[in-house]
C-alpha positions, 0 to 999 in steps of 0.5 A, a space after each residue: 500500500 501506498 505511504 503517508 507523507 508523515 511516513 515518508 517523512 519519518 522515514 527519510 528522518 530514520 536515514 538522516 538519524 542512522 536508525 532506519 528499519 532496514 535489513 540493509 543498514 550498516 550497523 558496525 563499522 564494517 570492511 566489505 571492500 579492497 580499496 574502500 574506507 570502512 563503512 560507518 553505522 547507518 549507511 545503506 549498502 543494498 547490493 553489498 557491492 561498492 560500499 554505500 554509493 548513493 543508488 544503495 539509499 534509493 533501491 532502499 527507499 523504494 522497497 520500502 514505498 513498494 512494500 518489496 514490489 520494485 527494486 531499482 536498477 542500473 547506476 544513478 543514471 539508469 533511474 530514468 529508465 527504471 519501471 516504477 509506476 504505480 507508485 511514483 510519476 515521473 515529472 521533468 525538472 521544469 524551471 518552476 516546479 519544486 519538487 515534494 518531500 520524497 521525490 527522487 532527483 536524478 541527475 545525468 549531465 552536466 558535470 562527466 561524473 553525472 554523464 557516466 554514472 549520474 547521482 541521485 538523492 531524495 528531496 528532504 526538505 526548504 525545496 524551492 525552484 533555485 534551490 533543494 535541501 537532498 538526503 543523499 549518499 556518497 557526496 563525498 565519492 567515498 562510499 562510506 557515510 550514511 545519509 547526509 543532508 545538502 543544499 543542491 541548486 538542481 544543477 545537472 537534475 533532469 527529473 524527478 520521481 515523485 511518490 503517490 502518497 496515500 491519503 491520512 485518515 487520521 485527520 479531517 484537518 483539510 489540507 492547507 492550500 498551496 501557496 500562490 507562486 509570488 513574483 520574484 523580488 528583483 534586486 537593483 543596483 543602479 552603478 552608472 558606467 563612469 569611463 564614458 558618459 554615453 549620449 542622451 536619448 532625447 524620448 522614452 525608447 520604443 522598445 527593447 532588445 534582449 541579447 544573451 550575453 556570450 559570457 560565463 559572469 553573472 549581473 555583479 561580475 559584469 558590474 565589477 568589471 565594467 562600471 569603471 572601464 574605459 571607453 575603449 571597453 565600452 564600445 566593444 559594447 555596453 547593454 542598460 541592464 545585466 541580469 541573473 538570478 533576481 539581481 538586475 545591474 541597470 548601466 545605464 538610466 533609460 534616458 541614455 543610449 546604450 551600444 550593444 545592437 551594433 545599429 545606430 536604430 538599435 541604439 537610440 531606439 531601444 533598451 537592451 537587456 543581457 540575459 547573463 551566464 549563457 556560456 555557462 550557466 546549466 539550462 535550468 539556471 539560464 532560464 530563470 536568468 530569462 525570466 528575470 528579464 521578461 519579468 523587468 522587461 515587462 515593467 519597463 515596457 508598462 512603465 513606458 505605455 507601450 504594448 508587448 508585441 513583435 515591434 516593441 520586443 526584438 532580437 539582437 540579430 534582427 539589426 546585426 549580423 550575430 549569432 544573438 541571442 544564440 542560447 535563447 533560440 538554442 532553447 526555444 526555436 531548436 536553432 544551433 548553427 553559427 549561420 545568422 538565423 532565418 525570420 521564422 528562427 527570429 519570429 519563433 523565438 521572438 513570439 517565445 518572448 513575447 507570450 512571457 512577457 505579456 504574462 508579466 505586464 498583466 500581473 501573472 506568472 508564466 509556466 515557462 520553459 520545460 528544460 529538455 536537453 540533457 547536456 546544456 544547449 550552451 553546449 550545443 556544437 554548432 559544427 563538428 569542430 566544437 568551435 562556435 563564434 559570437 557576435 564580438 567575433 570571438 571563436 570559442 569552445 569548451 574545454 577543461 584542463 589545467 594550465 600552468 605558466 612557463 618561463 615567462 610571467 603573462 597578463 590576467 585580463 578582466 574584462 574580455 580576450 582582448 589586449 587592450 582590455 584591463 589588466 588585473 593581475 599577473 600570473 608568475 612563472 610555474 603558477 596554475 589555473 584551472 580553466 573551462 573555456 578556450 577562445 581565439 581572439 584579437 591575435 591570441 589564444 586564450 583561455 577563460 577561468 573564474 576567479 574569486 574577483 570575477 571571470 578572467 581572461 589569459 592569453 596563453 599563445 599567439 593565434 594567426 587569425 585563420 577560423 578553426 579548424 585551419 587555425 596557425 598557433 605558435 608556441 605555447 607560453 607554458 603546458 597544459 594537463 
């Protein structure tokens, strides 16, 4: 028979506690395998193989709820594949679905670990849609500890199992009514560019323009590294707000034109938001990061008196020549290639747009976007090379790897790969970085990290300016592991 929510409760209580009624709970400190740290009391080994890997708690759990009827399968990973209905429903990691206590969270991509074995956890409680608190084993990857409690950010999640609790008949108390989902409360900072005191508008603008960033920075990293930059910064490009999360760094009033369309119309007619991190922010993440801007580009254009239509909402490559806004109508249009994007790309993305933002300036709150693609769309290869290309012209791939500086102290740039940009550091000979990005620009090789101030760019070899995959590099300013 199917389980109360009290009793899921009290027994995901019993796993955090180590006291769970379980023939498969460790209850000695206990040696099982070569290679392994013993296993503490109250960790779960339901196949007595491996030690305590985090599967060991589901395959637990869902006896259990089954009364004996299933036992899972597979590696973490596999959980999506698993047969358990009727007793849980698989629902997808939707960007505002918050999963019940007792649901299972699988995750399968986003990190090599997730992509070869996955992991997998059980909701304990404060779940909300940025945010979980997981009941989880071997977090640590030493297969050793019994359940422990963690806060996780859904990255990686590709779904849930969520349990079929049975009705209480102990209680007539009527259940509390779910609470309305309240509009996310934007934080703003409102820190004016000062390198350069852009030109005035003249009259309110007629509409906005929403770009994705090509960036890995958050609203505040942006602001840090460009609220003083100078004007050679600032006309590479300059947006009126960043925003992620429920953070909205407004760089310039409305009153004043910002350069980001690469077209003087674009410019003086229009306001134009960044949605952020969207070369590295998981899907689920990025897509809250564009709700934030529907949200505020809904205000602004209420605030305007101007409708929510195809004339007064635009995509950066309606005026220029980009790839933006390329992670947007990855998501929402299925469009990857480096190639401009044709009118029904643009209206379809546009028309996403469109359909959120009118629910915001009406006063509700849309459903949003379900996230679908296991490994990130940011991550999509446009060709076979793995290079893609945006609209600064930069070329740019994901890699991960560590690269330590050689004879030769080099330059740490902290606005973008470029030589003229701000410097903000060196890295000394034989010092190391942990890098998950590489680009071509500006005559250059370079290689994008996150620091503790911030995103930092380094050049680590000359490039001679030829697209990949005919690329000429010289030699490299040190090695790479």
């Amino acid at each position: 028979m199917s389980k109360t929510q009290k009793q899921i409760n009290d027994r995901l209580k019993a796993y955090k506690k180590g006291t769970v009624d379980s023939p498969y709970r460790i209850t000695k400190l206990t040696y099982r395998e070569p290679g392994y740290l013993p296993m503490q009391p109250g960790a779960i080994d339901a196949d007595k193989r491996f030690n305590a890997q985090c599967m060991d708690l589901i395959i637990d759990y869902v006896l259990w709820f089954t009364d004996n009827k299933v036992k899972m399968w597979g590696d973490a990973k596999d959980a999506v594949d698993n047969k358990l209905g009727p007793y849980f429903t698989w629902h997808d990691n939707t960007p505002n679905y918050v999963p019940p206590v007792g649901a299972i969270g699988v995750a399968n991509f986003g990190t090599p670990g997730y992509e070869k074995y996955g992991h997998i956890w059980i909701v304990y409680a404060k779940a909300n849609v940025n945010t979980v608190q997981v009941l989880e084993q071997n977090w640590n990857n030493e297969a050793n500890l019994p359940p422990k409690l963690r806060t996780d950010n859904y990255y990686g999640c590709t779904g849930f199992w969520v349990p079929k609790v049975a009705d209480s008949k102990k209680t007539t108390k009527k259940k509390k009514k779910q609470a309305k989902k309240q509009m996310k409360k934007l934080k703003y900072n409102r820190d004016e560019v000062k390198g350069y005191k852009l030109p005035k508008r003249g009259y309110k603008p007629k509409g906005v323009v929403i770009h994705n960033d090509a960036g890995s920075s958050s609203a505040m990293q942006y602001h840090n590294s460009l609220v003083n930059a100078p004007y050679s910064r600032l006309a590479i490009g300059i947006a009126h707000s960043y925003i992620s999360g429920d953070t909205v760094w407004q760089a310039l009033p409305e009153s004043r034109i910002a350069w980001a369309t690469a077209d003087e119309e674009g410019n003086r007619d229009y306001y134009s938001f960044e949605v952020c991190q969207s070369f590295s922010a998981s899907d689920k993440t990025f897509l809250d990061n564009e709700q934030a801007v529907f949200q505020e580009a809904a205000r602004m254009l209420k605030k305007w008196k101007l409708p929510v239509n195809r004339d007064t909402v635009r995509l950066h490559n309606e005026f220029s020549p980009t790839q933006c806004p390329h992670r947007s109508m990855a998501l929402h249009a299925g469009y990857t290639s480096t190639q401009r994007a044709p009118q029904d790309i643009v209206n379809k993305t546009k028309d996403y747009f469109i359909s959120q933002i009118k629910q915001y300036y009406n006063g509700k709150i849309p459903k949003g976007s379900t996230v679908i693609n296991k490994p990130t769309s940011n991550n999509k290869l446009a060709t076979n090379t793995g290079w893609q290309q945006n609209e600064h012209n930069t070329w740019y791939m994901s890699e991960q790897a560590t690269f330590k500086v050689g004879n030769e102290p080099i330059a740490v740039h902290m606005i973008g790969p470029f030589v003229n940009l701000a410097i903000s550091g060196w890295l000394q000979p034989g010092e190391s970085i942990k890098y998950d990005e590489v680009m071509l620009q500006d005559g250059h090789v370079w290689v994008g990290y996150d620091s503790f101030n911030g995103r930092r760019y380094l050049p680590i070899r000359t490039w001679n300016g030829v697209a990949p995959p005919n690329q000429g590099l010289g030699n490299l300013w040190g090695t790479i592991s």
